[in-house]
C-alpha positions in Angstrom: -39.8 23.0 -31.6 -39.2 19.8 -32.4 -35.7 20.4 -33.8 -34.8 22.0 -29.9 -36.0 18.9 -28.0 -33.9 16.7 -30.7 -31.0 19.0 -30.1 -31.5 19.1 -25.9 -32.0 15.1 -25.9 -28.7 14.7 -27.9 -27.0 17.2 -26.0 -28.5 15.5 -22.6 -26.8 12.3 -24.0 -23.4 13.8 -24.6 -23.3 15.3 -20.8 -24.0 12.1 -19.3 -21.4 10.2 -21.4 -18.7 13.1 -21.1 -19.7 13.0 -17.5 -19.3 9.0 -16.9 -16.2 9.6 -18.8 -14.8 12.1 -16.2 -15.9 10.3 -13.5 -13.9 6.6 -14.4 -10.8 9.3 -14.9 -11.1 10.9 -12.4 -11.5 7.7 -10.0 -8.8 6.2 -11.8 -6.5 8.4 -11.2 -7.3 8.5 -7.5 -6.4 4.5 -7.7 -2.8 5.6 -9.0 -2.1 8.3 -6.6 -3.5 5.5 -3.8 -1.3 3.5 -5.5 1.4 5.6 -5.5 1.5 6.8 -1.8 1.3 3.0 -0.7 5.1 2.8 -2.9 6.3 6.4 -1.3 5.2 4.5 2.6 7.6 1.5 1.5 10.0 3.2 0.2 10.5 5.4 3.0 10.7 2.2 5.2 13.2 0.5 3.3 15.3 4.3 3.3 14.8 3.7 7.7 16.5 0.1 7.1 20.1 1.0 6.8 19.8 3.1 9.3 18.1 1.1 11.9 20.6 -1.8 10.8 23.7 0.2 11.9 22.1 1.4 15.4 21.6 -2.5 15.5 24.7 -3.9 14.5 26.8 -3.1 17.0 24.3 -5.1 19.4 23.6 -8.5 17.3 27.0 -9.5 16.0 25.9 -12.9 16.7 22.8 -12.4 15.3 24.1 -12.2 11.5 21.2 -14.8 10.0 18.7 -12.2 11.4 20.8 -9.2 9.8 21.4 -10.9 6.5 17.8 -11.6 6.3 16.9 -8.3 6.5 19.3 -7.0 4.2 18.1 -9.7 1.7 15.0 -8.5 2.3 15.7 -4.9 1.2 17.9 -5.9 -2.0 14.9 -8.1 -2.8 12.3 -5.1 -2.3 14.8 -2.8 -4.2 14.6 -5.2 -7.3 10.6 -5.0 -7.4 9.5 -3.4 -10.5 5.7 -4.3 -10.1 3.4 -3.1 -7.4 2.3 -6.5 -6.6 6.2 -7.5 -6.6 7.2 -4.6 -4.1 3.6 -5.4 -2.3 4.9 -9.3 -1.4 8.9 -7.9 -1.0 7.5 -5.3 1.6 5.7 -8.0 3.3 8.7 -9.7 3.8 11.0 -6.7 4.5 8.2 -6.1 7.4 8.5 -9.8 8.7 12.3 -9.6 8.8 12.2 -5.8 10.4 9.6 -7.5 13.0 12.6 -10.1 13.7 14.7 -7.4 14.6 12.4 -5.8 16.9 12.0 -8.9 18.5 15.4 -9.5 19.2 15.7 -6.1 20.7 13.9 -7.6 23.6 17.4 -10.0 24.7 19.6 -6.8 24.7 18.7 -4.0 27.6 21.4 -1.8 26.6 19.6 -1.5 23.0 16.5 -1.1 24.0 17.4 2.0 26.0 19.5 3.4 22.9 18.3 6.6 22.2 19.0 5.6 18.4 17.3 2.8 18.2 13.9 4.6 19.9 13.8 6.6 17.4 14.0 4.9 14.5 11.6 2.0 16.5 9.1 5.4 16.5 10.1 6.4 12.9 9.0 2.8 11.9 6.1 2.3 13.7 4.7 5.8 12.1 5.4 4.4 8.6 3.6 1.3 9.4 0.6 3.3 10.4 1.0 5.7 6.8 1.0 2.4 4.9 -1.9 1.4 6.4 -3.2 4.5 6.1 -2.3 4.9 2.8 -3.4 1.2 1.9 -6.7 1.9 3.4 -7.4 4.7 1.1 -6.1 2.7 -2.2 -9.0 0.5 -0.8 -11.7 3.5 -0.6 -10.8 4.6 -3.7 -11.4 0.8 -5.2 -14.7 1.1 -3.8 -15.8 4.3 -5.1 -14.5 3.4 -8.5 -16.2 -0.4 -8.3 -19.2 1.1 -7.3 -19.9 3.3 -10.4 -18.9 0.5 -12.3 -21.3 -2.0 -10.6 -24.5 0.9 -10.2 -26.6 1.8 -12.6 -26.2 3.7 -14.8 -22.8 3.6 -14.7 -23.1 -0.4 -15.2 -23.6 1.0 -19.0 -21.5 3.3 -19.1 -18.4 0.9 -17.2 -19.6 -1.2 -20.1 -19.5 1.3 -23.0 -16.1 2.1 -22.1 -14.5 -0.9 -21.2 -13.8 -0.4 -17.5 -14.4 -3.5 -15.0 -14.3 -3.5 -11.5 -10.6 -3.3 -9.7 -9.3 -5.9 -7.2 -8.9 -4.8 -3.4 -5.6 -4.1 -1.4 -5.5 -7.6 0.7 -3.9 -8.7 3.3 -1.2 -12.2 2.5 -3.4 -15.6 3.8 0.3 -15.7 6.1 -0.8 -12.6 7.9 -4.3 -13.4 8.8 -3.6 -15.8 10.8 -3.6 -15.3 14.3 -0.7 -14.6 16.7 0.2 -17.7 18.8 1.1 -16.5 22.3 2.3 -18.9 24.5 3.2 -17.8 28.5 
């Protein structure tokens, strides 16, 4: 009898630690496809770039600082090997596209270009996915902090050397608020 409660306890222990074990995996791995679908977002807006460039080009030749901006923008985003790198190089692909945008406003006959709606629409969707997408990288952080900040998976988080992740934030540059003047 007392052989079966030895044998129950130790195999009580060895669900719980195979269980904490599948858990961190399995939150982990929700972190990397978070992770990934963020990078699949971006790269699908710098894809729209060339083509909202060309649909553009035609309107802004005197507006070649903006253009080149943009471009640098993309080379620079291209060259990102780190998520953290193609995480700042989107944020400033995303300030330059914003430029663009902008200028559209000094040139009616762009603005009603069939085109450029389009892929104004088609960039404004992707900006909501990343969001979207960034928004669930951050969900997933939680869930995943939480069992490593709870008990018992505190011990656990411990035992197997896993520490709380950092947060998806926004740039200090883009928290501040819009200055509109009239």
């Amino acid at each position: 009898m007392v052989l079966w409660i030895i044998v129950g306890v130790i195999a009580l222990i060895a669900i719980f630690f195979i269980g904490y074990f599948n858990r961190f995996i399995t939150l982990e791995n929700r972190i990397d496809n978070s992770l990934s679908q963020i990078d699949v977002q971006l790269k699908k807006r710098v894809d729209l770039v060339p083509n909202l460039m060309n649909s553009v080009k035609g309107y802004m030749k005197h507006e070649k600082s903006i253009m080149t901006e943009v471009t640098n923008a993309r080379k620079a985003f291209m060259g990102a090997k780190t998520m953290e790198q193609k995480f700042a190089k989107g944020a400033e692909l995303q300030h330059a596209l914003k430029s663009i945008l902008a200028l559209a406003e000094n040139y009616p006959q762009l603005k009603a270009n069939e085109n450029f709606l389009h892929l104004q629409q088609e960039l404004s969707a992707i900006e909501d996915k990343v969001a979207y997408a960034r928004q669930h990288y951050n969900d997933s952080i939680l869930s995943y902090n939480n069992i490593t900040k709870r008990f018992p998976g505190v011990i656990f988080a411990s035992i197997y050397g896993k520490k709380p992740k950092k947060y998806f934030e926004i740039p200090k540059e883009e928290r501040s608020v819009p200055k509109v003047e009239f």
